[in-house]
C-alpha positions in Angstrom: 19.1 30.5 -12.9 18.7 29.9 -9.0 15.1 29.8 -9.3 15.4 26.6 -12.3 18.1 24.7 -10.0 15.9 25.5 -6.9 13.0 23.8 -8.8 14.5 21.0 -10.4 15.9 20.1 -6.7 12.0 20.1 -5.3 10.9 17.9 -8.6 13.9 15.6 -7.8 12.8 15.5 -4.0 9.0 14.9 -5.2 10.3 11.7 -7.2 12.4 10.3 -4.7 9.8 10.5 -2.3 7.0 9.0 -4.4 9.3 6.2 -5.3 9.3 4.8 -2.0 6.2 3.4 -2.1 4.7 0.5 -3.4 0.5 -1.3 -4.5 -0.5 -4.5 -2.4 -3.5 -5.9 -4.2 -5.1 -9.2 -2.6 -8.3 -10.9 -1.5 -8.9 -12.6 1.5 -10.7 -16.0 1.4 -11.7 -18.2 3.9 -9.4 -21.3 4.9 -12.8 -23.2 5.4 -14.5 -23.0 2.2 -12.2 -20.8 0.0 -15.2 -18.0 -0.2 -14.5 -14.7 0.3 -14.5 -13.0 3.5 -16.4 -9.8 3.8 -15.1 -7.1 5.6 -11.9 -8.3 6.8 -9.1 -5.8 8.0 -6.1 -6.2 6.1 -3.3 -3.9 8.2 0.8 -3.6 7.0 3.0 -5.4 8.9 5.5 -2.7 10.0 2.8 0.3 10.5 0.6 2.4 8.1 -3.1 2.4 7.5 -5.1 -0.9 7.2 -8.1 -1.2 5.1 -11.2 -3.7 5.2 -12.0 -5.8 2.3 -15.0 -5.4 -0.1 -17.8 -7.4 -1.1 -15.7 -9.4 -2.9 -13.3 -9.9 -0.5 -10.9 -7.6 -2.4 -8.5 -5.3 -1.0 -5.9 -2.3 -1.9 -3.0 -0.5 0.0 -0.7 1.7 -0.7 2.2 1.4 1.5 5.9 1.9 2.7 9.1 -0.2 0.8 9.9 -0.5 4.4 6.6 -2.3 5.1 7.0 -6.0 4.9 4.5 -8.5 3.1 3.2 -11.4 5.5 0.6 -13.8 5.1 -1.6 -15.2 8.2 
């Protein structure tokens, strides 16, 4: 029995932590022309890890619900 409680705890702690987390999906255009920018670094306000954009000018982050959203 202590075994079960002690491993529905850790799957309850596993949830809770994976919960906290949220998808930012963008693309970054230029203000210009409206194409796509290449390349571009896209990093959270708040902290985390930034990414650069593809091709497209496509991004995607996975990041912290304490990580704001903010347009430039």
């Amino acid at each position: 029995m202590k075994k079960f409680i002690l491993l529905l705890f850790a799957l309850l702690t596993v949830v809770s932590v994976s919960a906290q987390s949220r998808s930012i999906r963008g693309t970054v255009v230029s203000a210009a022309d409206g194409e796509p920018l290449v390349g571009a670094t896209v990093v959270p306000v708040g902290g985390g890890s930034g990414t650069a954009t593809d091709l497209d000018g496509k991004f995607h982050l996975t990041v912290s619900n304490k990580v704001s959203t903010k347009s430039c």
